[in-house]
C-alpha positions in Angstrom: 36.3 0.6 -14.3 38.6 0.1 -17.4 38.8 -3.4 -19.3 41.2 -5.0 -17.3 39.7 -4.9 -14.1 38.2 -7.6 -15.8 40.0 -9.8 -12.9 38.0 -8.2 -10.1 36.9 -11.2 -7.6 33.3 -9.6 -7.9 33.6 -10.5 -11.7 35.1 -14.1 -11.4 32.4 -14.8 -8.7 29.6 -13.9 -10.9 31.5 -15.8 -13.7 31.3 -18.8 -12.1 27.9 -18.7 -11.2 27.3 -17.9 -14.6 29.1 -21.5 -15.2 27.1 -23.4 -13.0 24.0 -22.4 -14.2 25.0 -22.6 -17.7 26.3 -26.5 -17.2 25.8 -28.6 -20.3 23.7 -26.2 -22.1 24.8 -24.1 -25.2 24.0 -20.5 -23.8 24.8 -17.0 -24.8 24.9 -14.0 -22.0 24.0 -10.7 -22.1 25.3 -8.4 -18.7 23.4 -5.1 -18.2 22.5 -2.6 -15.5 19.3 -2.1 -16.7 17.9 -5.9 -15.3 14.1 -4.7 -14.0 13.4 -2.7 -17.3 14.5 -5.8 -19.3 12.1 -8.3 -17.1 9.1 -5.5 -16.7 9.5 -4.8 -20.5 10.1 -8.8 -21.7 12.2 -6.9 -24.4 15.8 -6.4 -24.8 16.4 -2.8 -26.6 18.7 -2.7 -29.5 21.2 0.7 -29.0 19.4 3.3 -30.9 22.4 5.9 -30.5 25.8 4.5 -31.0 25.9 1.0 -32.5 22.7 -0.2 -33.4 22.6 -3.6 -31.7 22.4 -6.0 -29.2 25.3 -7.6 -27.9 26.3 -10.8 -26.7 29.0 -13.2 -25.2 29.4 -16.6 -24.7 32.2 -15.0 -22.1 31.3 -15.1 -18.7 33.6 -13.1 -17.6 32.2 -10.5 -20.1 29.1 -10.6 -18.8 30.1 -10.2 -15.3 32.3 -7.7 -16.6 29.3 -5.8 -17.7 27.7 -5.9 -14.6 29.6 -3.7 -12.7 30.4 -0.6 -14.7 27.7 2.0 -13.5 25.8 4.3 -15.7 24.4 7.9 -14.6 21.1 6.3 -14.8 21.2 2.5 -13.6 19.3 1.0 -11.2 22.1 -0.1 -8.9 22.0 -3.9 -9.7 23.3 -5.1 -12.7 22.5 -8.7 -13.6 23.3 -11.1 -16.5 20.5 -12.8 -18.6 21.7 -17.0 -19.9 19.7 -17.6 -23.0 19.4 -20.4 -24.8 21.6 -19.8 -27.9 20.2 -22.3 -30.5 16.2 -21.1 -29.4 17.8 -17.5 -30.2 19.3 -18.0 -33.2 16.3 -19.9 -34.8 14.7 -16.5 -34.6 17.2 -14.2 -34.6 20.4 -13.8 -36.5 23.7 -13.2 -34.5 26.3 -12.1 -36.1 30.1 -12.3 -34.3 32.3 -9.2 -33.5 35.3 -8.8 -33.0 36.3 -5.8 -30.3 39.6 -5.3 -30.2 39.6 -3.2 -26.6 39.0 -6.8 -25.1 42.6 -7.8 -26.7 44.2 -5.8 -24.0 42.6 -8.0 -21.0 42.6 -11.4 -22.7 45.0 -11.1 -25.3 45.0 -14.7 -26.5 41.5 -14.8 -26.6 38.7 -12.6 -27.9 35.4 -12.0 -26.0 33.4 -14.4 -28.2 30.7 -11.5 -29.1 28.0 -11.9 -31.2 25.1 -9.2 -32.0 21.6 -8.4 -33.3 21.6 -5.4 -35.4 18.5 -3.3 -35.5 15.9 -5.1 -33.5 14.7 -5.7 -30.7 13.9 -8.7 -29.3 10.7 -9.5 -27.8 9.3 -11.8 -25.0 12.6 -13.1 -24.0 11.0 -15.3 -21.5 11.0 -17.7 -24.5 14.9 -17.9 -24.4 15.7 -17.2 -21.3 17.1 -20.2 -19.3 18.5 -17.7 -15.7 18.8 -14.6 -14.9 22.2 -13.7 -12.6 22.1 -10.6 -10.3 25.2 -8.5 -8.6 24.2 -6.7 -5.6 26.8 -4.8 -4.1 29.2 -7.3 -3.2 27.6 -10.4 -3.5 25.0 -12.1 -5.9 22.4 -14.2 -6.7 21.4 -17.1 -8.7 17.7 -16.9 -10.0 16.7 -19.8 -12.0 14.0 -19.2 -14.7 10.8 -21.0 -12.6 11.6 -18.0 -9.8 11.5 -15.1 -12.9 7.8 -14.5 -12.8 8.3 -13.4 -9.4 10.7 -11.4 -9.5 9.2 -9.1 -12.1 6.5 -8.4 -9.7 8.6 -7.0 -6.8 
């Protein structure tokens, strides 16, 4: 998958879920396929090889984006966590890049990310508002009451 299959229908799909859950609320997104390790875990990782940080978007079609480009290890689903972005940044600073591969895909616009450098964050149960999954071709809205059961299966 290269940036500009940003307009895959899975993507704009997941996007607008993304939307509806996010209605009215000031949110920030983070798309992975690593979803089960993040919920078992209640940690998000920072990148401890490359760039040292945790990214962001207020994109939804980044996050979606995110969701779909398959690692050697994965675990098949990729989902997108909604956090509450002012409950974040109370306690952790986030910083906004500027990636200039996502010009190529939205040129007019950039991909509105914003980072954590050098720490984790812990018990993200405190921020999260949803959790979004892709599963092969369709998805899944899980609303942050249903999150405490989904760790356990």
């Amino acid at each position: 998958m290269v940036f500009c299959e940003c307009a895959d229908p899975r993507v704009a799909v997941l996007a607008q879920q993304l939307r509806n859950i996010s209605r009215r609320k000031e949110v920030i997104f983070h798309g992975t396929r690593y979803p089960r390790r993040i919920l078992i875990d209640d940690t998000l990782l920072y990148n401890r090889s490359e760039r040292p940080a945790i990214s962001f978007t207020r994109d939804p079609r980044v996050a979606a984006y995110w969701t779909f480009v398959e690692r050697d290890d994965d675990e098949q689903d990729g989902a997108v966590f909604v956090f509450d972005l002012q409950r974040l940044r109370a306690r952790y600073r986030l910083e906004p890049v500027h990636d200039p591969v996502w010009d190529i895909c939205y040129p007019q616009n950039d991909e509105a990310e914003e980072q954590v450098w050098g720490r984790d964050i812990a018990n993200i149960h405190s921020y999260l508002i949803g959790v979004v999954w892709s599963r092969a071709n369709d998805t899944l809205a899980i609303s942050r009451r249903h999150l405490a059961k989904d760790m356990t299966t």
